[in-house]
Phi, psi and omega in degrees: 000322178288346158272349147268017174274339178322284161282007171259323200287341150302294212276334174284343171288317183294313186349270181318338202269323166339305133316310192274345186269330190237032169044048197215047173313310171303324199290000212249318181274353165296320183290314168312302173307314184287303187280014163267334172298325205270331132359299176278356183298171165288281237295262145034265179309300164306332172291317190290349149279355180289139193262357175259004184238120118023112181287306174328293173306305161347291182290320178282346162317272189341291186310319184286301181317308192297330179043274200291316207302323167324120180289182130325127173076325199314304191297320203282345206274316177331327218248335180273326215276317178280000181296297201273010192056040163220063171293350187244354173268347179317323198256352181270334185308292188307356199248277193319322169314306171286329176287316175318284184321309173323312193268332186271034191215032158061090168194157171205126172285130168228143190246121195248140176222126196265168167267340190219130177299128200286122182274175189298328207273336142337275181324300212305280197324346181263345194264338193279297212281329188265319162330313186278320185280299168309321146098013176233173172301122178233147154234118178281137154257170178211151150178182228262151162214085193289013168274349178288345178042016170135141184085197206212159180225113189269095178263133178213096190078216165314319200270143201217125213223114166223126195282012212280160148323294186278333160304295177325303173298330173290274187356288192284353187256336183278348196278324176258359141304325172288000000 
């Protein structure tokens, strides 16, 4: 995968500056999303590779499968990416895309993972405390890893905060190794 972040991260910036000059951001990532799920099909996934098909049908496949969903500019940028073979970088495009989209609308995903499952009044306070500390927008997802044996491990982006019972003990254990 990391060498199609590679090659996704230019086309997901033109993507994106693309999206933002003609003010169609939702339309841009239902079309990023949908044709990286459609990407991932087998069926799919074997045309775009098939070597007897044309980069030109490859793309106009893609355009027809996706139908509504194609922005303005859409069909051409699909018609570069299969030109340039990278019609299989789609779902790392749509993954850059949405991080593009995050930071420029001030937002952030965060994945919170617990030893125990968090009722809401939880989730709020931690979504109120991270709001502030981050200085974004957060949207949590959560969920359980009863090996944390206690407390939370916070990922947001880059940044990765971890509160867990067993991080703390990783810690206290590399600190009396030394």
């Amino acid at each position: 995968m990391s060498d199609n972040v590679t090659q996704a991260r230019p086309y997901a910036r033109a993507a994106f500056e693309l999206a933002r000059e003609n003010d169609s951001l939702d339309a841009w990532s239902a079309m990023l999303a949908e044709a990286a799920r459609l990407t991932a099909d087998e069926r799919v996934h074997r045309l775009i590779h098939d070597p007897r098909r044309a980069a030109r049908d490859k793309g106009n496949t893609l355009v027809e499968l996706l139908g509504e969903l194609v922005p303005e500019r859409g069909a051409n940028f699909l018609m570069v990416l299969a030109r340039q073979q990278r019609l299989d970088a789609l779902a790392a495009m749509s993954e850059l895309f949405e991080a593009e989209r995050e930071a420029h609308e001030q937002r952030i995903s965060v994945e919170i993972i617990s030893a125990y499952p968090l009722d809401q009044a939880q989730q709020d306070k931690l979504a109120q405390a991270l709001e502030k500390r981050l200085n974004r927008e957060i949207t949590i997802t959560t969920s359980v890893d009863e090996t944390l044996l206690g407390g939370v491990v916070i990922r947001a982006g880059d940044t990765v905060i971890d509160g867990s019972a067993r991080g703390r003990l990783n810690r206290l254990a590399s600190l009396l190794n030394h």
